[in-house]
N, C-alpha and C positions, 0 to 999 in steps of 0.2 A: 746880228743880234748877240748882244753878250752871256755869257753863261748867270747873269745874275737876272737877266730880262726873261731869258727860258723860264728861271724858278718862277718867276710872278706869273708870266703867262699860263703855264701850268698850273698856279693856284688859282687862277682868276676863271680858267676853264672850267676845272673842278668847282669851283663854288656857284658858276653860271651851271653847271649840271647837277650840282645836289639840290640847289633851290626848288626850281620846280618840281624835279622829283616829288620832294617831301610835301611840298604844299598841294601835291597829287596824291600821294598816299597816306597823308593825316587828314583828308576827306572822303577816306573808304569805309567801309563796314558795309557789317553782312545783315540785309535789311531782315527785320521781325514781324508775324503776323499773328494775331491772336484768334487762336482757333482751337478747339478741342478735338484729343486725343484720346484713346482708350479710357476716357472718362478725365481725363486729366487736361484741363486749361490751362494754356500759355503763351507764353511771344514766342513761336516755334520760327526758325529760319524761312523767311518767304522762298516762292518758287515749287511747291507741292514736294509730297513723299511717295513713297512706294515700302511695300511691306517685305520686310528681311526674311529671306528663305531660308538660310543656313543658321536661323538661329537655334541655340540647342538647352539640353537640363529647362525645358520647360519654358522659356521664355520668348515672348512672340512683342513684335515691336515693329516699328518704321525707320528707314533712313531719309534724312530730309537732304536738302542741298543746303550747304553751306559745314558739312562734315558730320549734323547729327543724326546721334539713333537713341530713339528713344523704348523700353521696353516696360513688361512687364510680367508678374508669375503667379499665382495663387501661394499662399505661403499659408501653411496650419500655425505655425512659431516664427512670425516676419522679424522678430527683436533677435532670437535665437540664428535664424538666416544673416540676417547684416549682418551680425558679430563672425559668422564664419565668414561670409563674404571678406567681411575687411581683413579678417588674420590669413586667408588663406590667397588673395587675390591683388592685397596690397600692404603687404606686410613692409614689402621692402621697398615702397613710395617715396620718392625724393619729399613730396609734400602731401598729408594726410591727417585732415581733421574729421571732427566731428560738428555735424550743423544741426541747430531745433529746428528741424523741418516735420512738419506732421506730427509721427507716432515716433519719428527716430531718422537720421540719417547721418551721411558725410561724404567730403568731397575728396578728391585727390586728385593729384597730377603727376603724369610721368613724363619723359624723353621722350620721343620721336623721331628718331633721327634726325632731320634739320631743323624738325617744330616741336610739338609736344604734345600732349592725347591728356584729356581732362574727364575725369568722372563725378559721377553723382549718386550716391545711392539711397533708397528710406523708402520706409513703409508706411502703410496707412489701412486702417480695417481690415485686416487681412489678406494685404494684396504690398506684394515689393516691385519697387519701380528701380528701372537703371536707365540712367542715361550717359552718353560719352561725346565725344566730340573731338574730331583730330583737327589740327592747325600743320599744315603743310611748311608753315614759315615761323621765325621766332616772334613776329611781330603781334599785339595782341586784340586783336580784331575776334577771333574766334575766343579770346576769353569772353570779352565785353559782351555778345552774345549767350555766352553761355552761362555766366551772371544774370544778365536781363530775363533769361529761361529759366532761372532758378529764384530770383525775388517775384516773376508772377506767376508760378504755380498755383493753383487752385482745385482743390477736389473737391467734389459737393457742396461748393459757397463757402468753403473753409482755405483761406490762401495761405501763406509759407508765413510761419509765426515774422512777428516784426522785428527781431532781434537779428533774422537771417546775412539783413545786407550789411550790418556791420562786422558780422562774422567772416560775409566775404570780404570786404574793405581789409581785413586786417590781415586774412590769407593771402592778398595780393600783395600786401607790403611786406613779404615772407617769402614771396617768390624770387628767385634770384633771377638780376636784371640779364643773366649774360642765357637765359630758359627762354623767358617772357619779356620782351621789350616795346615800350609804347612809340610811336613812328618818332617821339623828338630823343628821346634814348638809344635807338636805333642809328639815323643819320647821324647823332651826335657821337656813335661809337665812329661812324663809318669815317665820321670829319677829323674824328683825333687821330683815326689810324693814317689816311693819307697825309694830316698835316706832322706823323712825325716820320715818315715817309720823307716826303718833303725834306724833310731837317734831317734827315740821316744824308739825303741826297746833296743838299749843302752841305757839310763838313765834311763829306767826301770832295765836294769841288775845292771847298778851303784845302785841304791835303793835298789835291791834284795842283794845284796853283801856286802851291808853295816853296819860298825859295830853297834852293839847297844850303847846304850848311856851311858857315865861314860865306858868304854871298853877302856883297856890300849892295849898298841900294845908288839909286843913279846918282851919280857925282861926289860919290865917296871916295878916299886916297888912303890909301895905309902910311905907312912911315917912308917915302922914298919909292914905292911902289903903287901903281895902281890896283886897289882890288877888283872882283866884279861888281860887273855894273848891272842891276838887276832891277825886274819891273813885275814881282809875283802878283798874281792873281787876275791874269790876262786870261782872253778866251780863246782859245786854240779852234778853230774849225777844220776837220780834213774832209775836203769829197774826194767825187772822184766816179767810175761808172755805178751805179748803182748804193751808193756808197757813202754817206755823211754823218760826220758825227762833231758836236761841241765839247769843249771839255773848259776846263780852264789849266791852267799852264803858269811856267816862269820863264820871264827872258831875259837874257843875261850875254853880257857882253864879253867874252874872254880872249883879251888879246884881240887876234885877227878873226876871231871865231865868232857866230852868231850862234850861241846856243838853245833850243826851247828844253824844257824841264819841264816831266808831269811825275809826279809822287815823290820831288826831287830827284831823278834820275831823268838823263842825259835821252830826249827822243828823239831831235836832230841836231846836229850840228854843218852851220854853212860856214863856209870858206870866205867871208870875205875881198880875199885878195884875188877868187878865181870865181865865184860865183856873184858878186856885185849888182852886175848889171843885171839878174835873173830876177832882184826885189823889184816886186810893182807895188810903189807907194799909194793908198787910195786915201780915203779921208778920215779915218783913226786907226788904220792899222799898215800892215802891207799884208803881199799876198807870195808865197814861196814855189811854186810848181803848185800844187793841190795843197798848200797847208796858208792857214789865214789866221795872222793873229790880229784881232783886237783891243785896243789901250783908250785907258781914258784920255781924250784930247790932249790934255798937260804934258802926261806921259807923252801920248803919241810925238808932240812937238818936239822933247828934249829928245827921244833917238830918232827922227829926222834931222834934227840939228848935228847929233851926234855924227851918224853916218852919211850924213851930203856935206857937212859943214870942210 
């Protein structure tokens, strides 16, 4: 197999393994049920909750499955509280707005080490709600969720003004793609990074296969002298016990010498005159002790012709 056959193969793998992947995880999400909470109706993460112990400054709340917790606190001055909440707790928020929710609120989002942690805050009648939510991964499955938990809010038959979901619509086109990415943004980074991967790994085989310098090409003559006779961008294969590797290469004919060439410089050189009969011709290349080079047929024909002729 030639060193240009490898590259396809290896894209052709790669694309036979991102496919389904993606067409598996752009049909995930974190399923929602509507159920009430501390007074509070919404599409809460299916799968039940259980009530958070350590929580502290007054506020008592649930952790569901799928990353949320939902909370809440008596507040004498719930407008006067958000406002310290947000200056003292999210000052420094990669992303933080303000949403008409209720009497007051807003949302934010931070880092998370490989994912990201999304909040919610705002009051209503005297009473402040917190919600958060952490996403393990960049991808955004737990946003979509915690949008869907935030446009069907409901307190007392009073649900989240209507102006909310384009407030979030517009927050999300403000998130940066490299925080939050949707599964076709995601595989679509992952495809450019191996396909330039790929291409670094080609013009690294172009360099490796490349003739040396002053190197004539097969059937060229200088003035009265023969140059070399040279066939760049051949595929070198060496095994051996444990041990193979392709590359691509140059070959080149100097004198009585069979030379191969990788990065233009000199890797073997045979002896024609003493090592001859050690070439095993096969059907587009030959074969040297453990090194194997192969040529496009044409080629292959003109140095068979060359050296049995």
């Amino acid at each position: 197999m030639t060193w240009r056959r490898v590259l396809v193969l290896v894209f052709v793998v790669m694309l036979a393994s991102l496919l389904p992947v993606y067409f598996f995880v752009a049909r995930q999400e974190i399923p929602g049920a509507s159920i009430e909470v501390l007074g509070v109706r919404s599409v809460f993460p299916a799968g039940g909750h259980a009530p958070v112990t350590d929580a502290r400054n007054g506020w008592q709340g649930f952790a569901f499955s799928g990353g949320l917790r939902f909370f809440q606190r008596p507040a004498e001055d719930a407008a006067a509280g958000l406002r310290a909440l947000k200056r003292e707790n999210f000052a420094d928020a990669p992303l933080l707005a303000d949403l008409d929710l209720f009497a007051g609120g807003f949302f934010a989002l931070r880092r998370a080490n490989k994912g990201y942690r999304l909040f919610c805050v705002f009051h209503e009648g005297g009473t402040a709600y917190w919600a958060d939510m952490r996403s393990s991964s960049s991808l955004d499955f737990a946003l979509r969720a915690f949008e869907r938990f935030i446009v069907s809010l409901e307190i007392g038959g009073r649900r989240a003004g209507p102006a909310v979901a384009g407030q979030l619509a517009a927050l999300r086109r403000g998130i940066p793609w490299l925080t939050v990415q949707t599964p076709v943004q995601f595989f679509a980074l992952m495809g450019g990074i191996f396909a330039l991967t790929l291409l670094v790994v080609y013009f690294v085989f172009r360099l490796s296969g490349a003739p040396p310098r002053r190197a004539g090409t097969p059937g060229a003559e200088g003035a009265g002298e023969e140059r070399e006779w040279c066939t760049p961008y051949a595929t070198l294969r060496i095994g051996g016990f444990g041990r193979r590797k392709t590359s691509a290469c140059c070959l080149c004919l100097e004198g009585d010498a069979l030379v191969i060439y990788r990065f233009r410089r000199p890797l073997l050189r045979i002896d024609l005159r003493q090592e001859r009969q050690e070439l095993e011709w096969e059907r587009s290349g030959f074969r040297y002790r453990n090194f194997r080079v192969i040529m496009d047929y044409a080629d292959f024909e003109k140095w068979r012709l060359r050296l049995m002729g």
